[in-house]
Every structure is written in C-alpha cells, then in structure tokens.
C-alpha positions as CSV (number, residue, x, y, z in Angstrom):
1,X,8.5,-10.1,-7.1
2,X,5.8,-7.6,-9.1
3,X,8.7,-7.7,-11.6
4,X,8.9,-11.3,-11.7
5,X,5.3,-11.8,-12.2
6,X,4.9,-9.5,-14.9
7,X,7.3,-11.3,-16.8
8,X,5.4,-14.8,-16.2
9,X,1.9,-13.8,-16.6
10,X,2.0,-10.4,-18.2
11,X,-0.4,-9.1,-15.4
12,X,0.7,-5.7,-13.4
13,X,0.1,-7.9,-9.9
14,X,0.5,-5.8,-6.4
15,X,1.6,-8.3,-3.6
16,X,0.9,-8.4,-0.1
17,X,3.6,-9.6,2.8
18,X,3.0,-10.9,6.0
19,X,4.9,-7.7,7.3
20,X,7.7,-5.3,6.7
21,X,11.4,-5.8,7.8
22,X,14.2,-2.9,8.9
23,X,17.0,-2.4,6.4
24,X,19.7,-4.7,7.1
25,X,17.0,-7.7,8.3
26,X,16.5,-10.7,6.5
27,X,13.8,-13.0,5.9
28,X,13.9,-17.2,5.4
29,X,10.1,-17.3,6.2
30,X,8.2,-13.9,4.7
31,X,5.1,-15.1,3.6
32,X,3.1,-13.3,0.6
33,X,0.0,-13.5,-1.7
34,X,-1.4,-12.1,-4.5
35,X,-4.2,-12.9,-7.2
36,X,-3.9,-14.0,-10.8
37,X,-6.0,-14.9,-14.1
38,X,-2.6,-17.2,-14.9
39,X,-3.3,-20.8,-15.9
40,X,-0.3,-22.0,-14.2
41,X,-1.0,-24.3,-11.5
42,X,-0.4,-22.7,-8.2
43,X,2.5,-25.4,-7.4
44,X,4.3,-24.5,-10.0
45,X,4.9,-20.6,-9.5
46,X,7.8,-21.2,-7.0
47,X,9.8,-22.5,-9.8
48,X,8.8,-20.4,-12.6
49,X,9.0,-17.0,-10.4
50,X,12.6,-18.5,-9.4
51,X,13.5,-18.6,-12.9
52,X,13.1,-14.7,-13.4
53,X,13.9,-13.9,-10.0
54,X,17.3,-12.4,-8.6
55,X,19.6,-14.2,-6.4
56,X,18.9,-12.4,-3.6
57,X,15.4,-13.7,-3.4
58,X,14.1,-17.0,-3.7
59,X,10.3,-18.8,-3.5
60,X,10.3,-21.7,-1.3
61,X,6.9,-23.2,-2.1
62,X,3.7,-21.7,-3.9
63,X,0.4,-22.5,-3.2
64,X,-3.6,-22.1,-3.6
65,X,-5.3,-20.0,-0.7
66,X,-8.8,-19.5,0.0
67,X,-10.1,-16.0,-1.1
68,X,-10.1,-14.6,2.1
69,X,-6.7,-15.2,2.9
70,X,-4.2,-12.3,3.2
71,X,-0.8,-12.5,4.2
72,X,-0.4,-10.0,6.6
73,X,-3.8,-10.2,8.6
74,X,-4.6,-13.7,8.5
75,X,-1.4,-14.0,10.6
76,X,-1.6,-15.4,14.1
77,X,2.2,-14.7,15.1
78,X,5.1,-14.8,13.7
79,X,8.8,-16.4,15.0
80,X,12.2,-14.7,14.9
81,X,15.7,-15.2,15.8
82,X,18.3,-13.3,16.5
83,X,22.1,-14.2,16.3
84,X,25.4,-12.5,18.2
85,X,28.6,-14.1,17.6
86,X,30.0,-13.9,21.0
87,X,34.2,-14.1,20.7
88,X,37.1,-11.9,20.5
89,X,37.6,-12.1,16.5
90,X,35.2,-11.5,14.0
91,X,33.9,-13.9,11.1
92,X,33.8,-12.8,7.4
93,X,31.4,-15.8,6.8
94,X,28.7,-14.6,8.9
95,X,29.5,-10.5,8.8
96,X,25.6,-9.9,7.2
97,X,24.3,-12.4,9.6
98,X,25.2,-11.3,13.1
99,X,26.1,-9.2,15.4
100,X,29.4,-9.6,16.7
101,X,30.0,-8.9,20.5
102,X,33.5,-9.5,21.8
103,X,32.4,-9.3,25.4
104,X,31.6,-12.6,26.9
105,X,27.6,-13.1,27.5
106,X,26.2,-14.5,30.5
107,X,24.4,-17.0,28.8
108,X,21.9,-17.6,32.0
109,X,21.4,-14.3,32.9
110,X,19.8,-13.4,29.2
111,X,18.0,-16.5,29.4
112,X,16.5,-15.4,33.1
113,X,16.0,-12.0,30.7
114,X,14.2,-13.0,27.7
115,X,11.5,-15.4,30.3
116,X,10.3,-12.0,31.5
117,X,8.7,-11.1,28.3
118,X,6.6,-14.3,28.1
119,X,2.7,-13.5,28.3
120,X,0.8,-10.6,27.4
121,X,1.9,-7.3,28.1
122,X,2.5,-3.8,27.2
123,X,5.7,-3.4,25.2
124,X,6.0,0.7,25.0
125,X,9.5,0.4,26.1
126,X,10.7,-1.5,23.7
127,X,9.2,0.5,20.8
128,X,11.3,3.1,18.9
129,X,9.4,6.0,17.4
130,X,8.1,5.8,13.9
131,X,5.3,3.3,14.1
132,X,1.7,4.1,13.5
133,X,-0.1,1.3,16.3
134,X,-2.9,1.9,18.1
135,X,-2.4,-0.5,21.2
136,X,1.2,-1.4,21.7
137,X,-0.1,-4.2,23.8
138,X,1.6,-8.0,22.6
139,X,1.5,-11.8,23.6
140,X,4.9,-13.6,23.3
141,X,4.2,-17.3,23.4
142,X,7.8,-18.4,24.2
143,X,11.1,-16.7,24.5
144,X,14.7,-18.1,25.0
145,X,18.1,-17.7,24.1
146,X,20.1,-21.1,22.6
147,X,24.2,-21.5,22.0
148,X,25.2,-22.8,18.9
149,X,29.2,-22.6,18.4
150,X,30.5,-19.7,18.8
151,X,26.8,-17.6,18.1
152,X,24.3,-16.9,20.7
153,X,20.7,-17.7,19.1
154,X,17.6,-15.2,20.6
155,X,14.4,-17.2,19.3
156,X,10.7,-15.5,19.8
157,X,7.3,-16.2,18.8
158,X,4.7,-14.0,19.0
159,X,1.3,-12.6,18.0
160,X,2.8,-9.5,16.7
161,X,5.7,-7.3,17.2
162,X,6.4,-3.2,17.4
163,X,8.7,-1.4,15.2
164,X,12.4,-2.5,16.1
165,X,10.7,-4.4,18.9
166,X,12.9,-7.3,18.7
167,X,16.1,-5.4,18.4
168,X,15.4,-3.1,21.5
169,X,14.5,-6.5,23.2
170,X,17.4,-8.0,22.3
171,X,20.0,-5.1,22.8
172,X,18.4,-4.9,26.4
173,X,19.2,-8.9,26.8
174,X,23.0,-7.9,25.8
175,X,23.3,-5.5,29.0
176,X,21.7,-7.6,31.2
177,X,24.7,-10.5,29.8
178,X,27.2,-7.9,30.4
179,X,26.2,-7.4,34.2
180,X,25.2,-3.9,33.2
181,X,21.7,-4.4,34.5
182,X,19.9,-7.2,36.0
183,X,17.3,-9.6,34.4
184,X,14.8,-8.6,36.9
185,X,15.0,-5.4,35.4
186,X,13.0,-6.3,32.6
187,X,9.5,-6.8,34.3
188,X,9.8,-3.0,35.8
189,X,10.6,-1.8,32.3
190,X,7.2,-3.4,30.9
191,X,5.4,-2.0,33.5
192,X,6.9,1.8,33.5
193,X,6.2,1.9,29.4
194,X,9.7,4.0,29.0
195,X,11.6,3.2,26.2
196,X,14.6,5.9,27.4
197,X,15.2,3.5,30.4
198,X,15.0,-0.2,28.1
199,X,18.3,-1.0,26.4
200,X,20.2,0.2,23.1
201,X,18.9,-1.4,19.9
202,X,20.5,-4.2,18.1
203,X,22.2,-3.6,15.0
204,X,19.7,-5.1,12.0
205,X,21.7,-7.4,10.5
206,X,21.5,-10.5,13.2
207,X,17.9,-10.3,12.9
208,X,15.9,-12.6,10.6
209,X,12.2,-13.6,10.3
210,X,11.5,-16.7,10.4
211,X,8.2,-18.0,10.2
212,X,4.9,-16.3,10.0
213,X,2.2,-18.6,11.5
214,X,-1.5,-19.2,10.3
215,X,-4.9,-21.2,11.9
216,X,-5.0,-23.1,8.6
C-alpha cells in the first residue's frame, strides 16, 4: 500500500490498519488511513491505488475522514468468520480458505458453545502467548455458528479480540462438536483464566476479518 502511494503521489506515506492478522489470515474488511498533500479527491484513490496495486490486494472504497480519526483506535469492534469444510474429501477450490475437518460436527452442540462467550468477560484462556495487553478482559456482542453447504461458518463480533483469540475459540468449538468435551465447558474455562485446559488452535487459513466497525 506505502508502495502504491508513493507511486501516485510521490509522498513516503506510513499507513495505519484497523489491526494486525496471523500469517495465513485473510482480510475482506481491514480498514486503513493515512494522510496526504495529494489533489486527488479522496473517492478516487480506490481506483488509482488499484491500478498500481498487486493482485493480492484490492481497495474497496476510499474516503475523507475527520482529523481525528485513526483506523485502529477509533474502532468500536470488529466482526470475523471462521470457516471448516466439514466432509470426508477435501476441496482444492477453497484449500486457502478453510479448514477442512473430516469428522462430522455437531452442529448444535458448537452452537450451545459459541453462546457461552456472549457478554463481557475475561478471555485469558483463549490467549496464546506473544501479545503485549494490559487487561485481557473483552465484550462479544453476538456469537453463532451458521451451515452453508458443505462449510460450517463461525461468525463473531466484538469490541476487541486477543492474539489467536478467535482460533483458540474456535478450535475449542471443534472438540466440543466432536463430543470431546461439553459446551458447558466453556463458561468454567472463562472463569479459571487457563489457556492449557481451553482447546487446540485453529489452523490460520479459515479465518478472515471481516468488518471493522466505527460510531460514525
């Protein structure tokens, strides 16, 4: 993106995202901002940023901000999903895009699951080690799991979320659709703070950000 810029507006620009994502996880809704002395309107630096951009990366939609807008802590929450292709034989299509799990998922049970984590609580158990927070307190707003096909969809929005947060969250869900543990399991995990008891972390790749969300 710094690349890109340069090239438009010949400025050396440092951008700010909404947050950072693990190797391997993907991003439809990452949200960024930076400042410029360009005369190009601010509509129209999607397209010429896509123009100079790679194909791996692509602006949706540009726009003017106030100055005190940043894209990482004017953030209220922030929505992902993660997706498991649930059947015996794998699918090139979506190898990048999911985790495939040949065992067949209790659909309910990860749905009783993933209502547990809804409200404001201490996540410490489903924080791997690595991460620089203060408070490892977190609000989820809603939680649920959603069958598509052949895929089981995890969606979650919250206010914030720990390192591999989601993925431990997630990987803990899978057990509890396995019959390995039992959804009620959950709630005593958030309130003993021990990530060796939570569940194994999801691979990166079925993870992807999908909105950040703002006031304004």
């Amino acid at each position: 993106m710094e690349k890109a810029i340069l090239r438009i507006t010949g400025e050396k620009i440092r951008i700010a995202g909404a947050g950072r994502t693990d190797a391997g996880v993907h991003a439809f809704g990452q949200v960024a901002h930076f400042d410029t002395l360009s005369r190009i309107p601010a509509d129209r630096f999607a397209a010429a940023l896509n123009s100079v951009l790679p194909e791996t990366i692509a602006v949706i939609t540009s726009e003017e901000v106030e100055q005190d807008f940043h894209a990482r802590f004017s953030a209220t929450g922030k929505t992902y999903e993660y997706r498991i292709l649930n059947r015996q034989i794998r699918s090139p299509m979506i190898t990048k895009r999911a985790w495939h799990v040949r065992e067949k998922l209790d659909l309910s049970a990860m749905n009783a699951a993933a209502l547990c984590f809804i409200g404001k609580h201490d996540f410490s158990a489903f924080c791997s080690s690595g991460h620089s927070v203060l408070t490892y307190e977190r609000t989820i707003f809603s939680s649920e799991w959603l069958s598509e096909h052949d895929c089981l969809i995890y969606r979650v929005w919250g206010n914030g979320f720990l390192y591999n947060m989601v993925r431990i969250m997630v990987g803990t869900m899978v057990e509890v659709g396995m019959k390995k543990r039992d959804a009620t399991e959950i709630t005593k995990l958030l309130i003993e703070k021990d990530r060796n008891k939570a569940g194994i972390t999801a691979p990166p790749q079925g993870l992807c950000l999908m909105k950040v969300h703002y006031d304004k």
